[in-house]
N, CA, C and O atoms as a GROMACS GRO file, in nm:
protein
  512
    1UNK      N    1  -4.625   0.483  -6.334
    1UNK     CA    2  -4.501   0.421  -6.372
    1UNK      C    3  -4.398   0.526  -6.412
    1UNK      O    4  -4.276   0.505  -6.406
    2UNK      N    5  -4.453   0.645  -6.456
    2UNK     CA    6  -4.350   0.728  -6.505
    2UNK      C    7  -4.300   0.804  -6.391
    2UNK      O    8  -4.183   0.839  -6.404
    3UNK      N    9  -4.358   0.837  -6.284
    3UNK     CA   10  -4.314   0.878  -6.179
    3UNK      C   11  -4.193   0.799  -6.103
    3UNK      O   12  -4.091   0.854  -6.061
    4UNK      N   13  -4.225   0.657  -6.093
    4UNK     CA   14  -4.129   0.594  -6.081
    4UNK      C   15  -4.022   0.608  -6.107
    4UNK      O   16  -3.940   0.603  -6.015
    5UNK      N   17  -3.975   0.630  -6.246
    5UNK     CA   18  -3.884   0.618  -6.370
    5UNK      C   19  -3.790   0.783  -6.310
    5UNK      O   20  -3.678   0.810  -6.268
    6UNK      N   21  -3.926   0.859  -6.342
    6UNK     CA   22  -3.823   0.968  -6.325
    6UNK      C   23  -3.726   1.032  -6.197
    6UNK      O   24  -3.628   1.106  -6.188
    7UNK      N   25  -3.826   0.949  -6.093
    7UNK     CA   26  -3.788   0.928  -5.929
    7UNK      C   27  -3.658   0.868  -5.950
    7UNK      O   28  -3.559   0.934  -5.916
    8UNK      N   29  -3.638   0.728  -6.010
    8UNK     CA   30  -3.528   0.720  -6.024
    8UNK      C   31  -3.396   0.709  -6.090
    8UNK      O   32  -3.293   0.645  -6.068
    9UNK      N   33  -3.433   0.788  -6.174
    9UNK     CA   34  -3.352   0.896  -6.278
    9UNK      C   35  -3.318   1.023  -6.211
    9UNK      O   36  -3.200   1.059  -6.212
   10UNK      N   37  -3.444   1.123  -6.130
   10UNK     CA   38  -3.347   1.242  -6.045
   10UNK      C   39  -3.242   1.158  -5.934
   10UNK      O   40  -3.134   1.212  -5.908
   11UNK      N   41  -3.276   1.025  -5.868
   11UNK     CA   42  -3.207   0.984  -5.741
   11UNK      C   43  -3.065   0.949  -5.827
   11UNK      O   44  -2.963   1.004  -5.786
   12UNK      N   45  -3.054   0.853  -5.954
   12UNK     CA   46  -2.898   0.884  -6.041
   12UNK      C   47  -2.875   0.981  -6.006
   12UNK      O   48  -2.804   1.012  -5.910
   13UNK      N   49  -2.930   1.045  -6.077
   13UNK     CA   50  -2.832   1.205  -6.114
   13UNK      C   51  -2.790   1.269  -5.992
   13UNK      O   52  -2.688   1.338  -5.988
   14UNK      N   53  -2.874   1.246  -5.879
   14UNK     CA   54  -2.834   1.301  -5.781
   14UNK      C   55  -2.656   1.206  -5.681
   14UNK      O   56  -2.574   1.253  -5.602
   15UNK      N   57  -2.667   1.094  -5.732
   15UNK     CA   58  -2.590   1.017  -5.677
   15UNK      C   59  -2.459   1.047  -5.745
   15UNK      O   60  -2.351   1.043  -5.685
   16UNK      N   61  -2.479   1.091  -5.930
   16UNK     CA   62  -2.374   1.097  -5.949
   16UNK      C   63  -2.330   1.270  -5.902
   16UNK      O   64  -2.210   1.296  -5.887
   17UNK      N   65  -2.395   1.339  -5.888
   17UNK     CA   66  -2.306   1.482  -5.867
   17UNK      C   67  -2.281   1.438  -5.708
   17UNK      O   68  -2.161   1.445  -5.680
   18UNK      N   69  -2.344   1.405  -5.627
   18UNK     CA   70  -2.254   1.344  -5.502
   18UNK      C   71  -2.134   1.273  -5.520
   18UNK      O   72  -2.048   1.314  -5.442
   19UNK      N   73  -2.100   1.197  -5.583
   19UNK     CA   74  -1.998   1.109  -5.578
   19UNK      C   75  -1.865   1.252  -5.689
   19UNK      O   76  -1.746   1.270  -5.664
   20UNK      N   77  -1.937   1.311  -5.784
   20UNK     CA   78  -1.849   1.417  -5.808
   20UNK      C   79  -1.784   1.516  -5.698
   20UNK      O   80  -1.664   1.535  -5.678
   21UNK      N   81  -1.883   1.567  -5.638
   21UNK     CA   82  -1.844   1.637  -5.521
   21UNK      C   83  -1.768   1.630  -5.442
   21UNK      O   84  -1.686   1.714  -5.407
   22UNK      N   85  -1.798   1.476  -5.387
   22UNK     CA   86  -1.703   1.405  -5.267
   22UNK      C   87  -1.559   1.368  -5.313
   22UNK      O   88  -1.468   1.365  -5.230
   23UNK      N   89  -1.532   1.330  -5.486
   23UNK     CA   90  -1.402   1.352  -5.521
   23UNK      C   91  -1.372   1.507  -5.526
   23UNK      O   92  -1.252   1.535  -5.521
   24UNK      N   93  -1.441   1.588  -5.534
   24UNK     CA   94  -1.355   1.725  -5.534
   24UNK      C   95  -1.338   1.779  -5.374
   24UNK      O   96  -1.243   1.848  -5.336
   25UNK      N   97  -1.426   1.743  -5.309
   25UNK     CA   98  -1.374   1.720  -5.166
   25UNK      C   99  -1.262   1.688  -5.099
   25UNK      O  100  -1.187   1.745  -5.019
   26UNK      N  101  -1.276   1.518  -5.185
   26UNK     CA  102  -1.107   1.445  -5.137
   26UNK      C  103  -0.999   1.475  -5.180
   26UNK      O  104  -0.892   1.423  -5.147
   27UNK      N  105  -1.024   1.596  -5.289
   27UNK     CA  106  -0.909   1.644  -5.366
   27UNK      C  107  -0.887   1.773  -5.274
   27UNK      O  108  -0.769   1.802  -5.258
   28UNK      N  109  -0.968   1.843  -5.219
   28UNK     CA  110  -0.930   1.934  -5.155
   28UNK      C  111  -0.834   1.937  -5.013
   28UNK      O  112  -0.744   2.005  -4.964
   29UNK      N  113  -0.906   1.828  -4.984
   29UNK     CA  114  -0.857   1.761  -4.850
   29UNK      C  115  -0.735   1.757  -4.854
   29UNK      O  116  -0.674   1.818  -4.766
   30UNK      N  117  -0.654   1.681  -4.962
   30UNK     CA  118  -0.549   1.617  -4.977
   30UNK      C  119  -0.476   1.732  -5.015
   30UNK      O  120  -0.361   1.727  -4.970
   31UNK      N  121  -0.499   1.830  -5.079
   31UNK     CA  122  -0.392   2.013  -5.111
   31UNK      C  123  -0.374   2.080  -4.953
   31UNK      O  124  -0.288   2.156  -4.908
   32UNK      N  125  -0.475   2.028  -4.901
   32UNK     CA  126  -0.514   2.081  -4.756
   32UNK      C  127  -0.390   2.025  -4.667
   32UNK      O  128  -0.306   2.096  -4.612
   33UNK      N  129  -0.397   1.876  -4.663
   33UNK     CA  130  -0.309   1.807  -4.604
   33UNK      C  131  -0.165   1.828  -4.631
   33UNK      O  132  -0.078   1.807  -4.546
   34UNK      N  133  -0.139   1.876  -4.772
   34UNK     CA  134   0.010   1.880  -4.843
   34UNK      C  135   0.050   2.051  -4.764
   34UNK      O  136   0.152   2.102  -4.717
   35UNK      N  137  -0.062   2.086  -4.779
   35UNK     CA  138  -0.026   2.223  -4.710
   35UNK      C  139   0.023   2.265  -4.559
   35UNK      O  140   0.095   2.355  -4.515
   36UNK      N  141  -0.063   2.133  -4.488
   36UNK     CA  142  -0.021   2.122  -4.377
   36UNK      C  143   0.125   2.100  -4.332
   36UNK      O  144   0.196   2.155  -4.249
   37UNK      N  145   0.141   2.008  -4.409
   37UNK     CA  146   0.285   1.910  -4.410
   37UNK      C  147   0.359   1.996  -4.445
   37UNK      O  148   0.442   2.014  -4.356
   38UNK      N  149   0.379   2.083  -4.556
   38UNK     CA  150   0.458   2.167  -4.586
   38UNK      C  151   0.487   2.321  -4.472
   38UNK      O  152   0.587   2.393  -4.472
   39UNK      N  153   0.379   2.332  -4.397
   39UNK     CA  154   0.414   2.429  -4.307
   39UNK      C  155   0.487   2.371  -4.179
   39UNK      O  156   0.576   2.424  -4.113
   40UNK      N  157   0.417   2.231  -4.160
   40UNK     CA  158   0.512   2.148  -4.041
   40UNK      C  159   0.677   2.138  -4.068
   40UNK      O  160   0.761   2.100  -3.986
   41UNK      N  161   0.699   2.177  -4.189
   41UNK     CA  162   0.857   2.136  -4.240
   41UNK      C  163   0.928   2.276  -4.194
   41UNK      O  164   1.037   2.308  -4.148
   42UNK      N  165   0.833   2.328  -4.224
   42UNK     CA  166   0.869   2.516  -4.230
   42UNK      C  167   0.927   2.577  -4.173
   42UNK      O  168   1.022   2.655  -4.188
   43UNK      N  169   0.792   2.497  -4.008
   43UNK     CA  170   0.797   2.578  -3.883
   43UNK      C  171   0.891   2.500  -3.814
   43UNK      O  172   0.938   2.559  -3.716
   44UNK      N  173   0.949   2.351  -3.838
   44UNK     CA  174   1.050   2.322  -3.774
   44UNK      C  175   1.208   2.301  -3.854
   44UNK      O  176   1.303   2.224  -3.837
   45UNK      N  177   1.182   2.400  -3.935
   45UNK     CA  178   1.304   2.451  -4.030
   45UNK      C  179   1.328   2.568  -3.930
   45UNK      O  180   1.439   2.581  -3.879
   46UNK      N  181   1.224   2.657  -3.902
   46UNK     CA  182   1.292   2.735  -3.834
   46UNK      C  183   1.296   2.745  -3.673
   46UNK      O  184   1.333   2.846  -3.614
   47UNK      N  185   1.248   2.615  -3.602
   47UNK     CA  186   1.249   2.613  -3.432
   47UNK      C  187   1.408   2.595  -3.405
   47UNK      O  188   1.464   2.490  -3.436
   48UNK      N  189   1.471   2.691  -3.352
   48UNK     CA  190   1.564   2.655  -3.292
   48UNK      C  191   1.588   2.494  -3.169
   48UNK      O  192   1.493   2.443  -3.109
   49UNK      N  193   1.731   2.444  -3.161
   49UNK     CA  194   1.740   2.355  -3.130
   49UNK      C  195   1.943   2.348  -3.075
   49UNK      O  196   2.041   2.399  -3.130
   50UNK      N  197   1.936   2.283  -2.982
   50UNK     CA  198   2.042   2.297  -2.943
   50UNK      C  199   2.165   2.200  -3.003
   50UNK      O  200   2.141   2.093  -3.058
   51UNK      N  201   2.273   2.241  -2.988
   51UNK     CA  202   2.420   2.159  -3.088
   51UNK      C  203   2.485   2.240  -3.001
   51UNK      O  204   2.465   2.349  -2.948
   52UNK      N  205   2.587   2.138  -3.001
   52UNK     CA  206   2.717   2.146  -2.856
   52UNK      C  207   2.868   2.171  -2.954
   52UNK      O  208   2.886   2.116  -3.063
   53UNK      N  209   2.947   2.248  -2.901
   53UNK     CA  210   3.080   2.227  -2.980
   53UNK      C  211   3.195   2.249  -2.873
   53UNK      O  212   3.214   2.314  -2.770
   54UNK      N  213   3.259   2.158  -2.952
   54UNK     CA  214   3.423   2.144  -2.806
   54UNK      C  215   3.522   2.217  -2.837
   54UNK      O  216   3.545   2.212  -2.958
   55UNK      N  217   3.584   2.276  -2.784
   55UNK     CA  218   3.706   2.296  -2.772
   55UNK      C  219   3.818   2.320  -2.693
   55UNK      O  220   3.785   2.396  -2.602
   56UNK      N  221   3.945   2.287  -2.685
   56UNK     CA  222   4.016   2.248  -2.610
   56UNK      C  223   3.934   2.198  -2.439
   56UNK      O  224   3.927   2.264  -2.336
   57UNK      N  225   3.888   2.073  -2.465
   57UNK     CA  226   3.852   1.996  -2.418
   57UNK      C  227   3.708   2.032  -2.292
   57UNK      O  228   3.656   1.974  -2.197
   58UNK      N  229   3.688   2.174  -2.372
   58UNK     CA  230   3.558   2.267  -2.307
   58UNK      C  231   3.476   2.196  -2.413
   58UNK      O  232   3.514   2.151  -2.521
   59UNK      N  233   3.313   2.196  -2.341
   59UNK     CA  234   3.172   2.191  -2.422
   59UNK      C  235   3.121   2.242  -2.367
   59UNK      O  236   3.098   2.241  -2.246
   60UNK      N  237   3.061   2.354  -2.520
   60UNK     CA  238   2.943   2.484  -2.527
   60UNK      C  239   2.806   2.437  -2.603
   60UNK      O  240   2.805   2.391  -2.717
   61UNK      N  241   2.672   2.459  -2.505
   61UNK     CA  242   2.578   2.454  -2.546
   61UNK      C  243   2.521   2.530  -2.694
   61UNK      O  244   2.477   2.609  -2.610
   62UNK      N  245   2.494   2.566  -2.783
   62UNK     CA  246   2.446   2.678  -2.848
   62UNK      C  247   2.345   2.625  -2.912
   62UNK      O  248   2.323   2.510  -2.948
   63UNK      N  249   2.240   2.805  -2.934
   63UNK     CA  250   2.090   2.722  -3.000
   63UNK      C  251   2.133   2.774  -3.163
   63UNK      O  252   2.216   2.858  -3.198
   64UNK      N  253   2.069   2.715  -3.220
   64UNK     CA  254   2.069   2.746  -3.376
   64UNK      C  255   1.973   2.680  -3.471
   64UNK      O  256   1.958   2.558  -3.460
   65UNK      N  257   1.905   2.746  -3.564
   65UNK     CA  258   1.780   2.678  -3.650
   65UNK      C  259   1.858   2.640  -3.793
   65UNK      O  260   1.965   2.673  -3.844
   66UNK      N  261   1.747   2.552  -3.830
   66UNK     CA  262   1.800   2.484  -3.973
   66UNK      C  263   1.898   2.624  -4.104
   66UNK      O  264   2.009   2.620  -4.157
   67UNK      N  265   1.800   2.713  -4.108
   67UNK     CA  266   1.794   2.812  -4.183
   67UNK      C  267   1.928   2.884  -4.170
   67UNK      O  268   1.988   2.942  -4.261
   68UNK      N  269   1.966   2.873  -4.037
   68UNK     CA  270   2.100   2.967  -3.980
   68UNK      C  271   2.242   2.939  -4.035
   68UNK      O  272   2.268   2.820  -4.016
   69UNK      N  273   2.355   3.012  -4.102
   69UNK     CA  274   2.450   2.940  -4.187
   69UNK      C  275   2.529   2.894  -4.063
   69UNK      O  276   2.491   2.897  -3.946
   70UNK      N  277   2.666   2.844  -4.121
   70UNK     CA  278   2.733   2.726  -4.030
   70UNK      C  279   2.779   2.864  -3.986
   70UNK      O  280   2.740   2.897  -3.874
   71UNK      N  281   2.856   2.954  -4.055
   71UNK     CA  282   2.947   3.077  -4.030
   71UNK      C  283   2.887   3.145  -3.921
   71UNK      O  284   2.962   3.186  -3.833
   72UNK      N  285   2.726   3.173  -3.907
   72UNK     CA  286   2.694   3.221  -3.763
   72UNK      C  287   2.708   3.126  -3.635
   72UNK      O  288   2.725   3.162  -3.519
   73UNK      N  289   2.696   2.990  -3.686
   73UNK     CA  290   2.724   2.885  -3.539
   73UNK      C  291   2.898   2.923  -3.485
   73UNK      O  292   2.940   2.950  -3.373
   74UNK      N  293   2.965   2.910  -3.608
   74UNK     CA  294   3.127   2.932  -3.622
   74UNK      C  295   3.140   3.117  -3.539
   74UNK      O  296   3.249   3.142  -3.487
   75UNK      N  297   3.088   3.169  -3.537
   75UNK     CA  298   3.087   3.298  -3.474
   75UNK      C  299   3.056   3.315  -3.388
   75UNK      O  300   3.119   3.395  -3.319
   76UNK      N  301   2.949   3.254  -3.341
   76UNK     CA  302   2.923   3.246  -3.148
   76UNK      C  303   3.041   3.174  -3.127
   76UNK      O  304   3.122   3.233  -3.055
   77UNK      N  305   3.077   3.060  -3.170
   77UNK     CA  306   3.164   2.960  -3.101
   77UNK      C  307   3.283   3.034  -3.072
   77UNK      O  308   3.336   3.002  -2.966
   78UNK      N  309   3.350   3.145  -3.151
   78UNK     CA  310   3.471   3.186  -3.148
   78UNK      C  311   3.438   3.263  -3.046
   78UNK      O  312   3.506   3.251  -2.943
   79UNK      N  313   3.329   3.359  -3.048
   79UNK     CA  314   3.348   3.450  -2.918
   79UNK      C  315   3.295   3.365  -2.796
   79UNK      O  316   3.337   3.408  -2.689
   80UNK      N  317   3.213   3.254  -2.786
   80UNK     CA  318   3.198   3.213  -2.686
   80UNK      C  319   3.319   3.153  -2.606
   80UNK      O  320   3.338   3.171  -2.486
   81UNK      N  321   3.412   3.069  -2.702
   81UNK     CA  322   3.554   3.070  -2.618
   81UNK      C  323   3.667   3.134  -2.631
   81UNK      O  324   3.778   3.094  -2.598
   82UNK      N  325   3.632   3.257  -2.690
   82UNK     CA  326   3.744   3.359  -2.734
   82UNK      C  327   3.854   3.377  -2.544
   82UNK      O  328   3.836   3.289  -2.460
   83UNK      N  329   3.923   3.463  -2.522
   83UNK     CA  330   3.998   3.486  -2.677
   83UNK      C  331   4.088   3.334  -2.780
   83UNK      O  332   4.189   3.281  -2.734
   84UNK      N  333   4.039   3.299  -2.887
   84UNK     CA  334   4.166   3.218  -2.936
   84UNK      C  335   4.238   3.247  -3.044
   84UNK      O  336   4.185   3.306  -3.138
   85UNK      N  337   4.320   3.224  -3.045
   85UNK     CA  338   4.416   3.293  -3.098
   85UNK      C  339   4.437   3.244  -3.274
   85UNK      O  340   4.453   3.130  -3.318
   86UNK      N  341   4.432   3.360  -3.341
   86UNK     CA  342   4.430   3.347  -3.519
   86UNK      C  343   4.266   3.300  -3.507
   86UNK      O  344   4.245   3.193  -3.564
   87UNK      N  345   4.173   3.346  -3.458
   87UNK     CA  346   4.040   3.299  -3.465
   87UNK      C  347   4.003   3.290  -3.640
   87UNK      O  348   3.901   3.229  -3.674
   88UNK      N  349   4.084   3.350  -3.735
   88UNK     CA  350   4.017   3.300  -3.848
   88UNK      C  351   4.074   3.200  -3.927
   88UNK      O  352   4.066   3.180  -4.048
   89UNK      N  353   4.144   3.131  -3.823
   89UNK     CA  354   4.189   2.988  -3.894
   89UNK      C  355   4.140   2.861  -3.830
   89UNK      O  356   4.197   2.752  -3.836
   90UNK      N  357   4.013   2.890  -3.760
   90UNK     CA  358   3.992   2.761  -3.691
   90UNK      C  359   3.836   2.783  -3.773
   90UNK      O  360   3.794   2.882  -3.834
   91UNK      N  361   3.769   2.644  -3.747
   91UNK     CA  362   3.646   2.609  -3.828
   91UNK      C  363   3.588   2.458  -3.757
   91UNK      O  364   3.655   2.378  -3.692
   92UNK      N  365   3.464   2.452  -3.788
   92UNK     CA  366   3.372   2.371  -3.716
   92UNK      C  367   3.420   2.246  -3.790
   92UNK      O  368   3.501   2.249  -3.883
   93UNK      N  369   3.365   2.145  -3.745
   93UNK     CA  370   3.408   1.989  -3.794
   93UNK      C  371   3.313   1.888  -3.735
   93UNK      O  372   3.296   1.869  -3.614
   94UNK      N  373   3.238   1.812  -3.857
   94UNK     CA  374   3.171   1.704  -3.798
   94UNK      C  375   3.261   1.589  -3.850
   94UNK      O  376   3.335   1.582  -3.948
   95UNK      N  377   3.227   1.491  -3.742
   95UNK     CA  378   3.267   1.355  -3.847
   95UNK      C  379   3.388   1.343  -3.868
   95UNK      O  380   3.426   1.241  -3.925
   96UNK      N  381   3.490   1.452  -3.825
   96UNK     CA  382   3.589   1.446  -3.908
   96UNK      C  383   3.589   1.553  -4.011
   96UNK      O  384   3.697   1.611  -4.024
   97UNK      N  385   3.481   1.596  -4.095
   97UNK     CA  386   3.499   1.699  -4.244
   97UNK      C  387   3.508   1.825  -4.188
   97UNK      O  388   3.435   1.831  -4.089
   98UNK      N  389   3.570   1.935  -4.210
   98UNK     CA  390   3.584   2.022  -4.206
   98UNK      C  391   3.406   2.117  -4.249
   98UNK      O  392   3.365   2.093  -4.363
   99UNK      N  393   3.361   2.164  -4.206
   99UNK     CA  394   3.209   2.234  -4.228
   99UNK      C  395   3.255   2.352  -4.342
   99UNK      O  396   3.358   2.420  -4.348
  100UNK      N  397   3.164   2.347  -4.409
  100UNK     CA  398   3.166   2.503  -4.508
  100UNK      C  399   3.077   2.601  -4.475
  100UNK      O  400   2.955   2.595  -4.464
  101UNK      N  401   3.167   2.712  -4.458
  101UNK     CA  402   3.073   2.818  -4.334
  101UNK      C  403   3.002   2.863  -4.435
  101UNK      O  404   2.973   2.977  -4.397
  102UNK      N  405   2.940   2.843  -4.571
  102UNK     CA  406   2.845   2.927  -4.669
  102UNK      C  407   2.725   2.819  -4.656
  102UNK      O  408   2.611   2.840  -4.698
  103UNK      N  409   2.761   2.714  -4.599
  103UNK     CA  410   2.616   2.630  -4.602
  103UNK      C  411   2.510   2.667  -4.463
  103UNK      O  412   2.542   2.737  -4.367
  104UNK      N  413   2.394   2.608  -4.482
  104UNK     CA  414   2.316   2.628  -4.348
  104UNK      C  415   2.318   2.525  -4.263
  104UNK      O  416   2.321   2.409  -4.306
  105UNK      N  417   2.318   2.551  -4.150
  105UNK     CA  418   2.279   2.429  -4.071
  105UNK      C  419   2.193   2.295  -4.146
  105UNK      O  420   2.255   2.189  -4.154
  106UNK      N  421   2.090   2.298  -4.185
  106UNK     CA  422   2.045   2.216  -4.245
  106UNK      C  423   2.118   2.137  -4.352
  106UNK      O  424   2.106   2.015  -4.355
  107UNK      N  425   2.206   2.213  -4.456
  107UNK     CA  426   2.230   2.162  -4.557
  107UNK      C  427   2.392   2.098  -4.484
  107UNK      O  428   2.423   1.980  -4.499
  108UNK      N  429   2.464   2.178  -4.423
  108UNK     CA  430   2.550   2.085  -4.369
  108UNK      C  431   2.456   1.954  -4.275
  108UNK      O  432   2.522   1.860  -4.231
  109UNK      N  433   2.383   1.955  -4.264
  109UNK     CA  434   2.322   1.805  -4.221
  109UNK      C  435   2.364   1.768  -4.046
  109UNK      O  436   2.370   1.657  -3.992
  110UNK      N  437   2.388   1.899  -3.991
  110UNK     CA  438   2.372   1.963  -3.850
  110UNK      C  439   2.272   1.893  -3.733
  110UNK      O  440   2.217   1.985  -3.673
  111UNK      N  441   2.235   1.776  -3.686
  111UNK     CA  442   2.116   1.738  -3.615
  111UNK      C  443   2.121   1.809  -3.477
  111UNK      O  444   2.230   1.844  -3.431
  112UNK      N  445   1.988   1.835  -3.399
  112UNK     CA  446   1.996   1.878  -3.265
  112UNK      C  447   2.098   1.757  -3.155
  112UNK      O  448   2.099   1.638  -3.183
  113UNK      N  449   2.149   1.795  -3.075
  113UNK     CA  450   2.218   1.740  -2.992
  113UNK      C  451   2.339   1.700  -3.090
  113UNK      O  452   2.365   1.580  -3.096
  114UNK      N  453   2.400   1.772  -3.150
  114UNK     CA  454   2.536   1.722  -3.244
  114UNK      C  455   2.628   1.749  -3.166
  114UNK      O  456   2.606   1.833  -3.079
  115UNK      N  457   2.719   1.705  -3.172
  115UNK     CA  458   2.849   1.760  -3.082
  115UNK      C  459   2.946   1.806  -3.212
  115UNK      O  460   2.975   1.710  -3.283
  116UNK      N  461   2.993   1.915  -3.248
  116UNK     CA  462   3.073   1.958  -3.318
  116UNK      C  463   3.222   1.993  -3.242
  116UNK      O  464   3.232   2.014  -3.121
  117UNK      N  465   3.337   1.994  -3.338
  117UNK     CA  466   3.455   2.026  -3.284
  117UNK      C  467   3.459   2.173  -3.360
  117UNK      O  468   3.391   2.195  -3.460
  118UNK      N  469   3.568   2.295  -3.284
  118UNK     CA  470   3.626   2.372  -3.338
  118UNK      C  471   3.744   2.362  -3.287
  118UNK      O  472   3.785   2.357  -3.171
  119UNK      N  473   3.819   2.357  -3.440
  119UNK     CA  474   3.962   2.369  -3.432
  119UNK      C  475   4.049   2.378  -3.559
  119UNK      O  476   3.985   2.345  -3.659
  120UNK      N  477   4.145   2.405  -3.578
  120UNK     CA  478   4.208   2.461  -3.635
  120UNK      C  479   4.152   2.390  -3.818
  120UNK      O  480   4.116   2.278  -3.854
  121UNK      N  481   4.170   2.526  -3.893
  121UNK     CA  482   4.108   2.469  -4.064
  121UNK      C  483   4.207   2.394  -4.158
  121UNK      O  484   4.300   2.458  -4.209
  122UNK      N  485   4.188   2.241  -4.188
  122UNK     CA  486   4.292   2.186  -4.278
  122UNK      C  487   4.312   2.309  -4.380
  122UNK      O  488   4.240   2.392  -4.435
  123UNK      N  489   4.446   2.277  -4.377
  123UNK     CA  490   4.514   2.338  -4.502
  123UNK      C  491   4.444   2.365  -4.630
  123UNK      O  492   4.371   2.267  -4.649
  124UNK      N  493   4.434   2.429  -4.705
  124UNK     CA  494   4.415   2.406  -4.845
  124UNK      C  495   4.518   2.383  -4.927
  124UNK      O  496   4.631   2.396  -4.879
  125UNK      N  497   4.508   2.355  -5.030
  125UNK     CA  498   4.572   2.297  -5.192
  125UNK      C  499   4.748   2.426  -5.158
  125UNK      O  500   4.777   2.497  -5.062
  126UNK      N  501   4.797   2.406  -5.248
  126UNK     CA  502   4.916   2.459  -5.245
  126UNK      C  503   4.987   2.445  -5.360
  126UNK      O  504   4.928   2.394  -5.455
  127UNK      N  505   5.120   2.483  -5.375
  127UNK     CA  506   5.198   2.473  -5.478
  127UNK      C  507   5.201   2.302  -5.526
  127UNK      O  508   5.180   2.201  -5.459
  128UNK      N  509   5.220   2.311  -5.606
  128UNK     CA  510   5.314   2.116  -5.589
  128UNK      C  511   5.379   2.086  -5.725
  128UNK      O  512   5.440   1.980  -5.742
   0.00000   0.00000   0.00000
């Protein structure tokens, strides 16, 4: 009878460090998975992807990654349809808003296949 007993007293104990295990398992898994996900963001933070921009009634292909600021998209664009003239008064435009060439593609909110305008930069503030 005591064999019994202790048979199944080691088979507990054994069930519970299994069931410990298999949560530190599923915990690993899941840092594993976050890790994954976080390099999938990474690597297509930085895959280039193509965005189109017009001007005077021309459209230019160009590639550019999330990471890349607006000011380098704004710099191919000028020499790609250079010469134009006062090139540092014209600036990219989605939507309508004028782009801020210190942001990145990403953070200006840039999608692949965008069609951007370049053309001339609203005014700023002034006397009044």
């Amino acid at each position: 009878m005591m064999d019994c007993a202790q048979a199944l007293a080691d088979a507990e104990a054994d069930l519970t460090t299994a069931k410990r295990e298999l949560h530190d398992a599923e915990q690993h898994v899941e840092r594993a998975l976050a890790r994954i996900a976080a390099a999938h963001r990474e690597e297509a933070r930085c895959r280039p992807f193509e965005v189109f921009v017009l001007y005077n009634g021309m459209q230019k292909p160009f590639k550019v990654s999330k990471a890349e600021l607006v000011k380098a998209l704004l710099d191919q664009a000028i020499a790609a349809f250079g010469p134009i003239p006062n090139p540092h008064t014209v600036s990219l435009f989605k939507g309508g808003q004028e782009l801020n060439d210190t942001l990145t593609i990403e953070a200006a909110c840039i999608e692949p296949h965008e069609l951007l305008l370049l053309r001339p930069s609203t005014v700023k503030g002034g006397w009044q």
